[in-house]
C-alpha positions as CSV (number, residue, x, y, z in Angstrom):
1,X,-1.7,-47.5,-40.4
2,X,0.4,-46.0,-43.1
3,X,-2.4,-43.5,-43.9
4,X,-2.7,-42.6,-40.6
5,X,1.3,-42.2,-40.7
6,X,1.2,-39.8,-43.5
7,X,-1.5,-37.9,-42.6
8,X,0.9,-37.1,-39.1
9,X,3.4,-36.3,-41.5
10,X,1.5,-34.0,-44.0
11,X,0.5,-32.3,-41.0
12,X,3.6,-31.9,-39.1
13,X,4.7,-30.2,-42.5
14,X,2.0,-28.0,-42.5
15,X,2.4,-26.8,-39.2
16,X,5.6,-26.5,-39.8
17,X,5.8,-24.0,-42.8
18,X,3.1,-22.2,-40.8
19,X,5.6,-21.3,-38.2
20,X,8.1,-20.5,-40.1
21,X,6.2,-18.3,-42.0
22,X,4.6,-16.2,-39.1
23,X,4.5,-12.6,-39.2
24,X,7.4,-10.6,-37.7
25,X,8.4,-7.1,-37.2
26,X,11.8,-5.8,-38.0
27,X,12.3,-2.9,-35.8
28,X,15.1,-1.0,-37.6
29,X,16.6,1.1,-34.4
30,X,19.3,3.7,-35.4
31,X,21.0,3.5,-31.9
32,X,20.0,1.4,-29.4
33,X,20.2,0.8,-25.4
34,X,22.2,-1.8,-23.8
35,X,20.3,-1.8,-20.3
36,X,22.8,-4.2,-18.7
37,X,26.0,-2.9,-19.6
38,X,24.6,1.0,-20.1
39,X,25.8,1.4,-23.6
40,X,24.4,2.3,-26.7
41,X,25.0,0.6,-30.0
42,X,24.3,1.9,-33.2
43,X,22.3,0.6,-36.6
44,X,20.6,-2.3,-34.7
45,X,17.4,-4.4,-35.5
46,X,15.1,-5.6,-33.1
47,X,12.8,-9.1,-35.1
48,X,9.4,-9.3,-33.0
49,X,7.4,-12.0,-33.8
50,X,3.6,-11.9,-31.6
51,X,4.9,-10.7,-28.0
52,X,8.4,-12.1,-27.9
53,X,11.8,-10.3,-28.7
54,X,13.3,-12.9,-30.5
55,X,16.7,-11.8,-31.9
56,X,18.2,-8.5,-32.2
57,X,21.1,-8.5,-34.9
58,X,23.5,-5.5,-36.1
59,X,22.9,-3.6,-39.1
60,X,19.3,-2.7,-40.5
61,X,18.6,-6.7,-41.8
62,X,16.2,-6.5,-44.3
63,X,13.0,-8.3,-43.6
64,X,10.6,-10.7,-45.5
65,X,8.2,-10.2,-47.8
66,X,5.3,-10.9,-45.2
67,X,6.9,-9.4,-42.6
68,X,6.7,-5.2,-41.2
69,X,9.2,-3.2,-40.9
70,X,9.2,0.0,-38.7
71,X,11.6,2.8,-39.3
72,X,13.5,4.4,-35.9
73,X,16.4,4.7,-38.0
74,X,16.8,8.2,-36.8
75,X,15.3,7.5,-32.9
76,X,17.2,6.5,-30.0
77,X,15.6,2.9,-28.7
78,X,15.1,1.5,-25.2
79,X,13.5,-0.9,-22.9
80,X,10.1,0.2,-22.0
81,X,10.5,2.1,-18.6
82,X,9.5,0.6,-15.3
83,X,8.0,3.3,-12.4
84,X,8.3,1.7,-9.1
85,X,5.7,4.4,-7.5
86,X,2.7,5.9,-8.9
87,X,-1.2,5.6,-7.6
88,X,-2.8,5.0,-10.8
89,X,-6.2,5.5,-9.2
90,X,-5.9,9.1,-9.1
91,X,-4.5,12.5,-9.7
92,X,-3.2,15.5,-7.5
93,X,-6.1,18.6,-7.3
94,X,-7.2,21.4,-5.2
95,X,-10.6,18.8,-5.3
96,X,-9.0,15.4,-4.1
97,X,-10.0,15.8,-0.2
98,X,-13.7,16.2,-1.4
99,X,-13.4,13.2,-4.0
100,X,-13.5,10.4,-1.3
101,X,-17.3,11.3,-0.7
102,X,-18.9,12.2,-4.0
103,X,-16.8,9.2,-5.7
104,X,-18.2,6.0,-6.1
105,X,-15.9,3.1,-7.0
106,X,-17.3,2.9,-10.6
107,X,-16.0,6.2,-11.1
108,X,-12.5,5.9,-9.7
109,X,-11.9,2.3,-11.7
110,X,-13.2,4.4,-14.9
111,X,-11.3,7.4,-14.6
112,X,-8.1,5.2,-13.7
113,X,-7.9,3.8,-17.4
114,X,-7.8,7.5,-18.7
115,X,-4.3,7.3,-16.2
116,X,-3.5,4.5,-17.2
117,X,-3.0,5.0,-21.0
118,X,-1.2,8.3,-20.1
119,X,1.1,6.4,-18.6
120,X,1.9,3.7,-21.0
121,X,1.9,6.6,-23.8
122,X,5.1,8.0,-21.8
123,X,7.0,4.8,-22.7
124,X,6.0,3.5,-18.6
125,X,4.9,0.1,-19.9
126,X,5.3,-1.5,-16.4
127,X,4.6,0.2,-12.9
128,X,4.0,-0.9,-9.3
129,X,0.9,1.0,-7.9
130,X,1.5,1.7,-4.3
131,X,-1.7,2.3,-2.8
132,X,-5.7,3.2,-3.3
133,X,-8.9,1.9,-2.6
134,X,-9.1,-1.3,-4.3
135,X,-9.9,-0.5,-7.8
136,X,-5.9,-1.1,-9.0
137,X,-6.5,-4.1,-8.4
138,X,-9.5,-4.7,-11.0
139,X,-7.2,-1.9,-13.7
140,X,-4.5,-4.4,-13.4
141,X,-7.0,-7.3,-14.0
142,X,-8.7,-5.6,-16.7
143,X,-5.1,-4.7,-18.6
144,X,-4.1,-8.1,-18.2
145,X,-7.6,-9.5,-19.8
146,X,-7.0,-7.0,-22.6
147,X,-10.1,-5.3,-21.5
148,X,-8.1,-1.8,-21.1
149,X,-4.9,-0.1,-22.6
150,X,-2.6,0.3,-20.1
151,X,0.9,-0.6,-18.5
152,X,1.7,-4.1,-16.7
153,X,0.7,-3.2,-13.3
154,X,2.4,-4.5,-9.9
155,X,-0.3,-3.3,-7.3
156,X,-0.7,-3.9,-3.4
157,X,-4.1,-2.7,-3.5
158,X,-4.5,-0.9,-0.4
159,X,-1.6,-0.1,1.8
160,X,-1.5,-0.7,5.1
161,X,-1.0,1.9,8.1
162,X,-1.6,1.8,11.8
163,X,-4.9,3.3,13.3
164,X,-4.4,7.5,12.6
165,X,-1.2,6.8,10.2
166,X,-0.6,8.3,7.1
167,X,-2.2,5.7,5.0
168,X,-5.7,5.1,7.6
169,X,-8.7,5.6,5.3
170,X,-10.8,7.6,7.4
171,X,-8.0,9.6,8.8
172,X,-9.5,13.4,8.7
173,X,-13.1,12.2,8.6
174,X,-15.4,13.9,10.9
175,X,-16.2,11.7,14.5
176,X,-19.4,10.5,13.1
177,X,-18.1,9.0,9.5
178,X,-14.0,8.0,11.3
179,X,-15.4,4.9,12.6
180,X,-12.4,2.0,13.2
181,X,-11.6,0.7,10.5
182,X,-9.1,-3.0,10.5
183,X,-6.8,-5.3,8.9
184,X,-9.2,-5.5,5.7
185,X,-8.7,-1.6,5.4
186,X,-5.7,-2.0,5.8
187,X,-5.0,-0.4,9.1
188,X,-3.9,-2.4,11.9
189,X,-2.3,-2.1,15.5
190,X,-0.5,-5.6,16.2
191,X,1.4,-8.3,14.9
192,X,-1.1,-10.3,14.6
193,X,-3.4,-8.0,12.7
194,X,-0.3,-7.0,10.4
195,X,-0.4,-10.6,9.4
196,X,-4.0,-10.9,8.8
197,X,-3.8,-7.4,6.5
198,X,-1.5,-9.1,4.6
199,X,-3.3,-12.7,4.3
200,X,-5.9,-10.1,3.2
201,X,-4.2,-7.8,0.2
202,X,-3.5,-11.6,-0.9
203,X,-6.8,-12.8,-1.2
204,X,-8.1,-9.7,-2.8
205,X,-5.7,-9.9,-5.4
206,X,-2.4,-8.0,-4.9
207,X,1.1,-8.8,-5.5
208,X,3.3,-6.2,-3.6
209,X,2.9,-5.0,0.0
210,X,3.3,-1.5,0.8
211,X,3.2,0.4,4.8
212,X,3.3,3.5,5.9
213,X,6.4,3.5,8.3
214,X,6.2,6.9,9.1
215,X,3.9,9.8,8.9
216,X,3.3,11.2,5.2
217,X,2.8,14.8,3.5
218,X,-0.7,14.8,1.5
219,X,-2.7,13.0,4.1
220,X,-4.5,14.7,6.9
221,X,-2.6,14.1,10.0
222,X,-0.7,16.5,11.6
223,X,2.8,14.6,12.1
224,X,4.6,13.7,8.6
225,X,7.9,12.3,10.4
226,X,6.6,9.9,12.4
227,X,7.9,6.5,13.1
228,X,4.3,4.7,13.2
229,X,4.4,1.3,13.5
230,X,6.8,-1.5,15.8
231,X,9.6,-3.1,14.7
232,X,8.1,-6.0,15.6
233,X,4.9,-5.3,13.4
234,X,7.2,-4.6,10.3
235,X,8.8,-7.6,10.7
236,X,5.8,-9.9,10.7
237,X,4.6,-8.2,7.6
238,X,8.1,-8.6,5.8
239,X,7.6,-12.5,7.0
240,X,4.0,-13.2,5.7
241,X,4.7,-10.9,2.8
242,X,7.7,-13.4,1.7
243,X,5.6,-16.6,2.5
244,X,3.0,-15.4,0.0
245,X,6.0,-14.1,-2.6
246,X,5.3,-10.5,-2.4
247,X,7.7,-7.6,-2.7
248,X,7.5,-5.1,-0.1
249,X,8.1,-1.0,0.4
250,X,7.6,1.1,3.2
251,X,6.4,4.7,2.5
252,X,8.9,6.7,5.1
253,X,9.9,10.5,5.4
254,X,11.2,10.7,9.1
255,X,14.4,8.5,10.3
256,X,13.1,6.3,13.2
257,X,10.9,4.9,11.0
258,X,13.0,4.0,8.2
259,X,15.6,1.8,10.7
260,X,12.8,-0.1,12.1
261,X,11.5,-0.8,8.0
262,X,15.4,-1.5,7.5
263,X,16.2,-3.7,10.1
264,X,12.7,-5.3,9.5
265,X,13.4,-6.5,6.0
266,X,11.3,-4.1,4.3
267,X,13.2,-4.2,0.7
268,X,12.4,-0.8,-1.0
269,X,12.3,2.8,0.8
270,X,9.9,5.1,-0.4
271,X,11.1,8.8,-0.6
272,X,13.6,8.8,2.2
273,X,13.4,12.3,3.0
274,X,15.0,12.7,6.1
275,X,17.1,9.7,5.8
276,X,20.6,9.8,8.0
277,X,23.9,8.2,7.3
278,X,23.3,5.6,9.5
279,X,20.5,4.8,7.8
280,X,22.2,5.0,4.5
281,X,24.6,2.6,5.9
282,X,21.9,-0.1,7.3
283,X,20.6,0.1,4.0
284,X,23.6,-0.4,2.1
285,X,24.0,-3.6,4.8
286,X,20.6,-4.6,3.9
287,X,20.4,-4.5,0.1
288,X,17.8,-2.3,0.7
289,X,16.7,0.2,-2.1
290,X,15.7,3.9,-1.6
291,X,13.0,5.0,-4.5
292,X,13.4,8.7,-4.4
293,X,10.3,10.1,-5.8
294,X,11.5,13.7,-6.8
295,X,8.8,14.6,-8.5
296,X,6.5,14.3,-6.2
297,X,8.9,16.1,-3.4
298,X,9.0,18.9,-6.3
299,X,5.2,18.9,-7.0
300,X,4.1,19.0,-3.3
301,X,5.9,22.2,-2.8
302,X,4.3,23.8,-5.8
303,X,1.2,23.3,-4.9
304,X,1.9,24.5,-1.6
305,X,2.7,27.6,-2.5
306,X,-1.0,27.9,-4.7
307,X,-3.7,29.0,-2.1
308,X,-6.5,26.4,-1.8
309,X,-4.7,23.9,-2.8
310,X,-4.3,21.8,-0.3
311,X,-6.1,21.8,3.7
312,X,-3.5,24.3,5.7
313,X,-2.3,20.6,7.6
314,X,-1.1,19.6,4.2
315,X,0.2,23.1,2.8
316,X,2.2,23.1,6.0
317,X,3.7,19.9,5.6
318,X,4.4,20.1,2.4
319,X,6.7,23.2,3.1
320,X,8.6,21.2,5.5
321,X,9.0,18.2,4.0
322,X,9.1,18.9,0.0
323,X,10.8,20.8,-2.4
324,X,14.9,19.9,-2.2
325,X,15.3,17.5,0.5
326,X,14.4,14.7,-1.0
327,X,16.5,15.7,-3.7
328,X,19.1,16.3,-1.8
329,X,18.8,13.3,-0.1
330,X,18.7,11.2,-3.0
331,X,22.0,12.9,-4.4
332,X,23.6,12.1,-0.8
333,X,22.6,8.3,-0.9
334,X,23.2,7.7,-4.1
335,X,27.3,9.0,-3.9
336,X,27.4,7.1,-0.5
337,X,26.3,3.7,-2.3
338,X,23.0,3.2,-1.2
339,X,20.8,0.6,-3.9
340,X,18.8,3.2,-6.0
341,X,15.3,1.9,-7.7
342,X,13.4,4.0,-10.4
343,X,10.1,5.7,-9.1
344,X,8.0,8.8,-9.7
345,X,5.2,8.6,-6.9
346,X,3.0,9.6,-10.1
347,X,-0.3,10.6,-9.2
348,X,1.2,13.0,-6.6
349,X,1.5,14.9,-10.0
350,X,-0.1,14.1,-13.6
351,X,0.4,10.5,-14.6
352,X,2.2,10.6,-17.7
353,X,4.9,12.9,-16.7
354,X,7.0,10.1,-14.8
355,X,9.8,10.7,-17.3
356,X,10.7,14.0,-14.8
357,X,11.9,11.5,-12.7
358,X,15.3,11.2,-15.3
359,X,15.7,14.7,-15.1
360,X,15.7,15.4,-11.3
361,X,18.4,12.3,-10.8
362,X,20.6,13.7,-13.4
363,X,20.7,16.9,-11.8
364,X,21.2,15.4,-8.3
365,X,24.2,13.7,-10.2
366,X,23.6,10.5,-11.9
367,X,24.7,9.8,-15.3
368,X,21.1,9.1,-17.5
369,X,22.6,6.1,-18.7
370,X,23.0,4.9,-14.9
371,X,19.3,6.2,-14.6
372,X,17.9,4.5,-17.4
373,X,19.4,0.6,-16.4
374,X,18.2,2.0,-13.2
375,X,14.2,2.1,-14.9
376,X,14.9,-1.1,-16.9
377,X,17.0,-3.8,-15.6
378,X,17.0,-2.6,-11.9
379,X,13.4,-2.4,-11.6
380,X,13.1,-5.7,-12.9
381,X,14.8,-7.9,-11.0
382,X,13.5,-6.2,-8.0
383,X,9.9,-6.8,-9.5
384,X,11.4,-10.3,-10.4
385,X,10.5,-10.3,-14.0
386,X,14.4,-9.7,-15.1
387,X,13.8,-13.1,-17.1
388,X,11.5,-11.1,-19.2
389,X,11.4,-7.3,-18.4
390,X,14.0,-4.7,-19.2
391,X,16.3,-5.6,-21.4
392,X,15.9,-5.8,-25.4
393,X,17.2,-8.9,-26.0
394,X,15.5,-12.6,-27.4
395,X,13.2,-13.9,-24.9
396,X,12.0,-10.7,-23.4
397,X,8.9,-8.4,-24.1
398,X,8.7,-6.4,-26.8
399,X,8.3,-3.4,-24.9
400,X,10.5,-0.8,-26.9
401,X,10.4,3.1,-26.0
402,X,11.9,5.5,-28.9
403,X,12.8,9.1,-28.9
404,X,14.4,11.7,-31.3
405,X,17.3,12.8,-29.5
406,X,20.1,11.4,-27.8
407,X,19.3,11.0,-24.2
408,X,23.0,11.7,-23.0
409,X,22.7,14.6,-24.6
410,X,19.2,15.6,-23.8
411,X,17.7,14.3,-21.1
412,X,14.7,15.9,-20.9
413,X,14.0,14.4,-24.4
414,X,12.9,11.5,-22.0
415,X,9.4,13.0,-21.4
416,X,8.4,13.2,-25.2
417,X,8.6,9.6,-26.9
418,X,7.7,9.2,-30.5
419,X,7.5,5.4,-30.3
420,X,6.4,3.1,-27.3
421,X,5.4,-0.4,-28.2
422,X,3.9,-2.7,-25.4
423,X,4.0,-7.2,-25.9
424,X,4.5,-6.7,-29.3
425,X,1.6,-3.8,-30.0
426,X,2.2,-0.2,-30.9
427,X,0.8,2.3,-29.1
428,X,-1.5,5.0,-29.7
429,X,0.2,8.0,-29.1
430,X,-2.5,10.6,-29.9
């Protein structure tokens, strides 16, 4: 018995000193972001130890003699960024109508990894993909098993759209491929269908659900305005959608439709182009968020302008419904008080350059500090990871993103990190 009772205790000791000695990393920041109260504080350090924050302490606090130190003394050091919008399945091109028939899968879920480490090398080290085929589902897997380099991903696999709507898969096929495509496609015409889409995304492995509430620019339908599904359809999404604890967003450009995804429940707006005050107001009411997307708006009226680019439907469109107004738009709800989210709708243009995003809201008006607890501790809590997500602080990821200049200052500096660390690991940035 007493053998057994100090062989416990040898062994206690053991494991003891082992933990005390474990590696850390003393990240010696030279000022450093305050995401919840939008300040900066200089000559900070950040002690890692595996994926865990688990103090940060003033002054550069010299480390042990097993432990790392890595110098930002001269970098300016934040959260790692959250994008509440990109498709990390695929990439804006003259060639993207023709892709859905000489892709197979294989070759969408290989060429998605390429995306996704472009994206987590711009200091994105957490995004919700809005919408593809399926094969965001098996990235996010495949990041999560270590498999593949790549951000945290929040995905809803397919999104769902009513038969013809902007997110209909076959929408633009010939007669003889359209077919009529349901709930597991994610296109349905009812209530009860709406349910069963949901039930579906579920079981194949999503965790947000995302509708197209209205028409939409790059997809081949003629109306981009739209309103395009019930009330009463919307609703019964929002419903299953919170049974099954999933965050939801509605893809809307035209007004009717963003009401009915209002007054529905759905939580985050997608773009908002055409948004009204009333519906600024409902949303205000609501605690509903608008992601503005600028970039994309931007993009899509670039490329409108490039012959070719895209079918004459979507050139047209694009004209219409890009270029300022969503800017404009955003600057409107955002000085009337409407809940503003971080998103980039990435994929609509390179993945990788999501850090645009910080640049077209501080021209519409908001201060970058506002923007960048916007990306961090905003997009969290919405996500509802703010336990763990968004803030540098112990207990949380050690997702850091560092720069050389001061962000106030120059904001564009955003888009060129020098230093993004992901749970703990640094990342390759060549």
């Amino acid at each position: 018995m007493n053998i057994i009772r100090t062989i416990s205790v040898l062994f206690c000791t053991v494991l003891s000193v082992s933990l005390c000695s474990a590696q850390q990393i003393y990240v010696h920041c030279g000022s450093l972001f305050d995401s919840a109260s939008k300040t900066w504080n200089t000559e900070q350090t950040v002690i890692i130890e595996n994926d865990k924050i688990i103090a940060v302490q003033s002054g550069f606090v010299k480390a042990g003699k097993k432990d790392s130190v890595i110098d930002l003394t001269k970098s300016y050091v934040m959260p790692g960024f959250i994008d509440m919008h990109v498709h990390i399945e695929g990439e804006s091109s003259p060639s993207r109508q023709v892709e859905r028939f000489v892709l197979n899968p294989e070759d969408v879920a290989l060429r998605a990894t390429v995306y996704a480490k472009r994206t987590l090398q711009a200091g994105f080290t957490t995004v919700r993909d809005l919408g593809g085929s399926g094969a965001n589902i098996a990235l996010k897997k495949a990041i999560e098993r270590g498999y593949v380099e790549g951000p945290r991903i929040f995905t809803t696999g397919r999104g769902i759209s009513s038969t013809g709507g902007h997110l209909d898969p076959t929408s633009g096929y010939s007669a003889a491929l359209m077919g009529n495509p349901g709930p597991e496609l994610g296109v349905v015409n009812s209530a009860d269908e709406a349910r069963k889409a949901v039930r579906q995304r579920y079981k194949n492995g999503a965790n947000v659900i995302k509708i197209a509430a209205t028409g939409g620019v790059t997809s081949t339908t003629k109306n981009g305005k739209n309103a395009q599904f019930t009330e009463e359809e919307i609703r019964t999404i929002v419903e299953t959608a919170a049974d099954y604890g999933m965050l939801t967003a509605a893809h809307a450009h035209g007004d009717e439709g963003m009401q009915r995804a209002v007054r529905a429940g759905i939580k985050t707006i997608e773009h908002g182009t055409l948004m009204s005050e009333n519906t600024m107001d409902l949303m205000i009411e609501k605690n509903a968020y608008l992601v503005p997307t600028i970039t994309a708006g931007k993009q899509v009226s670039i490329n409108a302008e490039i012959p070719g680019y895209y079918p004459p439907m979507v050139a047209a469109k694009a004209k219409e419904i890009g270029g300022e107004k969503v800017q404009a738009t955003f600057a409107k709800a955002y000085k009337r008080g409407v809940p503003i989210a971080f998103g980039s709708d990435a994929g609509v243009f390179k993945h990788g350059e999501n850090a645009r995003e910080f640049f077209y809201m501080h021209e519409a008006g908001m201060p970058v500090n506002e923007a960048l607890h916007i990306a961090t501790v905003v997009n969290a809590s919405l996500l509802g990871v703010d336990d763990t997500l968004g803030r540098l602080q112990a207990g949380y990821s050690a997702d850091l993103v560092a720069v050389a200049k001061n962000p106030e200052k120059e904001v564009k500096i955003l888009q060129s990190p020098i230093f993004v660390m992901k749970d703990g690991n640094i990342v390759d940035l060549d």
